[in-house]
N, C-alpha and C positions, 0 to 999 in steps of 0.2 A: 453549410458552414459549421452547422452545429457535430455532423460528423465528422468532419475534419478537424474539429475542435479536440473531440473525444481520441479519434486516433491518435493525433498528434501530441496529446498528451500519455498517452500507453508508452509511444516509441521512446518519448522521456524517462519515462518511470521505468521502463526498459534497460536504459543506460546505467542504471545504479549501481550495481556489481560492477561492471566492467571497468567502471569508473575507478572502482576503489579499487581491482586488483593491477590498474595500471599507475597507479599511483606510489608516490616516494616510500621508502623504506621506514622503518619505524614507527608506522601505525598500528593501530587498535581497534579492533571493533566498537568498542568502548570511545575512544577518541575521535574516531570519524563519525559516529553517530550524534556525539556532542555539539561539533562545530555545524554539521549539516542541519541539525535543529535548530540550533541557536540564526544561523542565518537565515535559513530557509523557513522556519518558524516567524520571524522576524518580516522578513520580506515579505510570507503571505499573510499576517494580520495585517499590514498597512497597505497593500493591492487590496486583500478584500474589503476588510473597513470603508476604505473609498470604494468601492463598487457599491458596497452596501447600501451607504450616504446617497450615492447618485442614480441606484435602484430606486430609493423614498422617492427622491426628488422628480421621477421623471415618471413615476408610478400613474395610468390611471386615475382621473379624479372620486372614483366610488373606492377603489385601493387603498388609495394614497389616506382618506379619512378612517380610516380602519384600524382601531388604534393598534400598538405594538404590542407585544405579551412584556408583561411584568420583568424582572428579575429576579426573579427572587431566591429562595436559599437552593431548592430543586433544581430550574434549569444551570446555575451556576455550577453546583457540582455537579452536573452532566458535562458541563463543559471543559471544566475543568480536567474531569475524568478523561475527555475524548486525547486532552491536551498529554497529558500524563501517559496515554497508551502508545500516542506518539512517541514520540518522545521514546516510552521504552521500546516500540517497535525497531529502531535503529540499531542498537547494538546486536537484537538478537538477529536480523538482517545479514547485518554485514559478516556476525559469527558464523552464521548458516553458509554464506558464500565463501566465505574465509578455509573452512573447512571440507565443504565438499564442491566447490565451485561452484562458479556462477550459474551452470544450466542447470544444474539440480539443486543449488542450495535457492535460487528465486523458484523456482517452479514449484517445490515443495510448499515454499512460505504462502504461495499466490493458490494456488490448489487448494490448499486445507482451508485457509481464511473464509472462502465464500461457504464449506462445509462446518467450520467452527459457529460461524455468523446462523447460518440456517440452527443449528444444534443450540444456539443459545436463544433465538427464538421463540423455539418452540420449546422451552425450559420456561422463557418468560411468560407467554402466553397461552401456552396449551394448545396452543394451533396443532393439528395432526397435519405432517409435511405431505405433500402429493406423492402419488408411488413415483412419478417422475425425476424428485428430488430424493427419493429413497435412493432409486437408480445410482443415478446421479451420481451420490455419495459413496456408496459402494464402490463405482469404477473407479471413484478418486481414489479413495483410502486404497484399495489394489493397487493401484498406481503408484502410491506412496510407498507401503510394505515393498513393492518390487523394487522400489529405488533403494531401498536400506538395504537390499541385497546386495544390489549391483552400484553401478556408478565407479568414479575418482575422485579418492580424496586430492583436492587441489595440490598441487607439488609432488603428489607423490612419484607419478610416474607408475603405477599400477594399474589395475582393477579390482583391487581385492578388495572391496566393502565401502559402503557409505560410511562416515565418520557418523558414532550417535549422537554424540555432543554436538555436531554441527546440522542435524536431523531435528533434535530438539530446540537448537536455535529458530529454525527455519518453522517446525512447526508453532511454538512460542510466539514468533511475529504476526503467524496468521492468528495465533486466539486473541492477540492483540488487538489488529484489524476486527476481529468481530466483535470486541468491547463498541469498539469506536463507533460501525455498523447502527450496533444498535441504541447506543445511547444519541444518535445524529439525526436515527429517525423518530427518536422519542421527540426532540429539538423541535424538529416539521412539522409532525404531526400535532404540536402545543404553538405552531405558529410562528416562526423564527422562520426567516428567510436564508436562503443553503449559504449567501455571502458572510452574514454575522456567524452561522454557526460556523465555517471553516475558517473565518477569522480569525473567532475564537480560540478555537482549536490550533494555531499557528502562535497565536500570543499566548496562550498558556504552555507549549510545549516549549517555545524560547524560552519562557519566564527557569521551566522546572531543569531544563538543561542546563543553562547557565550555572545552576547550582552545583554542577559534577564540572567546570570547567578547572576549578583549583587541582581535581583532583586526578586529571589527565598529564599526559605528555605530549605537551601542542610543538614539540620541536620540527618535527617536518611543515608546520606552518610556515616557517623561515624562508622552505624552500618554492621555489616559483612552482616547479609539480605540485607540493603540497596545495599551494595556496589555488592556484587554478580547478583542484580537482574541489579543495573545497567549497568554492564559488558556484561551481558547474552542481555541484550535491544540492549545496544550499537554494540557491537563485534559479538554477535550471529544472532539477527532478523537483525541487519542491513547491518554492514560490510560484515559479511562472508553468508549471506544470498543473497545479492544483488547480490554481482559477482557471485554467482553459480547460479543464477536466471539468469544473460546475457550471462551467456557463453551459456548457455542451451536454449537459445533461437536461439544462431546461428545454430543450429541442427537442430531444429523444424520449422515447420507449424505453422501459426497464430492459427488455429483449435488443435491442441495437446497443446499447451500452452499452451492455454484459458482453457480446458478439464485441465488437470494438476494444475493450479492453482486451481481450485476447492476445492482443497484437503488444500488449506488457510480458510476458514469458518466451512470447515468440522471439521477439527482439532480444530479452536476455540469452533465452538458447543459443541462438544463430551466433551473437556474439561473443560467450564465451566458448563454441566451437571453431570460427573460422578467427576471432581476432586472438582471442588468448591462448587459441591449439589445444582447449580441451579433451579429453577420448573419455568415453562412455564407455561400459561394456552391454553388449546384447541386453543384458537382462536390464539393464537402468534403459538401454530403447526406448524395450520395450514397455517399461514401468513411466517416460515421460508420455507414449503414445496411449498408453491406457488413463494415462492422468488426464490429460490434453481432452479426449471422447468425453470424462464426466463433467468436463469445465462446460466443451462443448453443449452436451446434452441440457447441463444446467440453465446455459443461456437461452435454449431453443426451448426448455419448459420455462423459462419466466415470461412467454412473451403475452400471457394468458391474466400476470398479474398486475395491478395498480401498479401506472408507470409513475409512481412518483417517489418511488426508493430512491436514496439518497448514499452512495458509498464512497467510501477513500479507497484509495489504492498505494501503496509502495513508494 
């Protein structure tokens, strides 16, 4: 169950792009990324919260008296933090897909992040990364350069180059995700249970979006596409995707995750090729099939590490 948990939530966080480019007219990367916070944010502090409360309660009698970690000023602006990366992760998302479509602008965002995340790591810690993750990184970042070559810009009807601006979006969301990364395992590792921290991290990321709602154009909200796609962003990739993404984590191996989440790019690829009739050129292929090996490699070198990593996804 737990890996069906974990897939099932990929194929979600999958849908996210696709979502947005089948959606009404008059949106904003900026504007979609607000309402999908604001709900989806909302939605999963009050699912986690309650799991949280009924994790306590059903804990283990030696568990259960263990007392809680503090709050104090540190883990709060951790979490706050993690809320706030959210949160900006959305816009720069949706810019990424906006601009160079869905199969390269998620693929890029999802590729660099687990490479950003390792990079900030070992910035924080001093840890020397394994040659396996050296690898790793390398086919990524290749993968990546090759896709700024090749690819379609969304609409265009070309192949003549990856959009930068939409390159920069996509990579932006991943150093995003690797704030989040690594301030969730600071969280764990000080004792916080993965339900309050992504909680958390749902009710601050509502809290900080609501603030940019004045300064949107929510007029496609009016309409039923709008409003379904933003329920499906909010409720589906986020809310009810996140918590089935942590429970399923507590089942798993850092190696089965990492391999399962896979199945988040897979899903956006396929879909903005067969539903939205994207075209690729050669060289962007070849640059998703080179990115795809380092994701790969990455997974199959974690499976040697402490499976108690804790990460978000898209």
């Amino acid at each position: 169950m737990h890996v069906l948990a974990v897939l099932a939530a990929a194929l979600l966080f999958g849908t996210t792009g696709t979502s947005q480019a089948l959606g009404p007219e008059g949106t904003t990367p900026l504007s979609i990324g607000v309402m999908r916070m604001v709900i989806g944010g909302t939605g999963l502090a009050v699912i986690a919260f309650a799991l949280a409360a009924r994790h306590r309660r059903h804990a283990p009698a030696g568990l259960a008296s263990t007392p809680a970690p503090r709050l104090t000023t540190h883990p709060l602006v951790l979490m706050v933090l993690t809320g706030a990366c959210l949160a900006l992760y959305q816009p720069l998302f949706f810019l990424g897909t906006a601009e160079n479509g869905v199969a390269v602008g998620t693929v890029v965002a999802l590729g660099s992040a687990p490479i950003l995340a390792g990079l900030l790591e070992w910035a924080l810690t001093r840890r020397v990364p394994s040659a396996t993750w050296m690898l790793a990184t390398g086919l990524a970042t290749t993968g990546v350069i090759l896709l700024g070559f090749g690819g379609e810009a969304a609409g265009s009807g070309s192949t003549g180059g990856t959009s930068l601006i939409g390159l920069l979006g996509s990579v932006g969301a991943g150093a995003s995700f690797a704030v989040i990364a690594n301030a969730q395992r600071r969280l764990l590792d000080a004792g916080w249970d993965p339900f309050t921290v992504v909680g958390a991290m749902g009710a601050s990321s509502a809290l900080i979006a609501a603030f940019g709602l004045p300064f949107v154009d929510l007029a496609w909200m009016a309409t039923t596409s709008g409003l379904v796609m933003a329920l499906w962003l909010g409720i589906g990739t986020i809310s009810i995707a996140y918590v089935m993404f942590t429970w399923g984590l507590s089942g798993l191996t850092a190696a089965t995750a990492a391999t399962l989440t896979l199945g988040e790019p897979l899903t956006a690829a396929v879909l903005g090729i067969v539903v939205l009739g994207e075209r690729l050129s050669i060289l962007a292929v070849v640059g998703l099939i080179v990115l795809a090996a380092g994701l790969a490699l990455l997974a199959w070198g974690s499976r040697a590490r402490d499976p108690r990593p804790f990460a978000v996804e898209a």
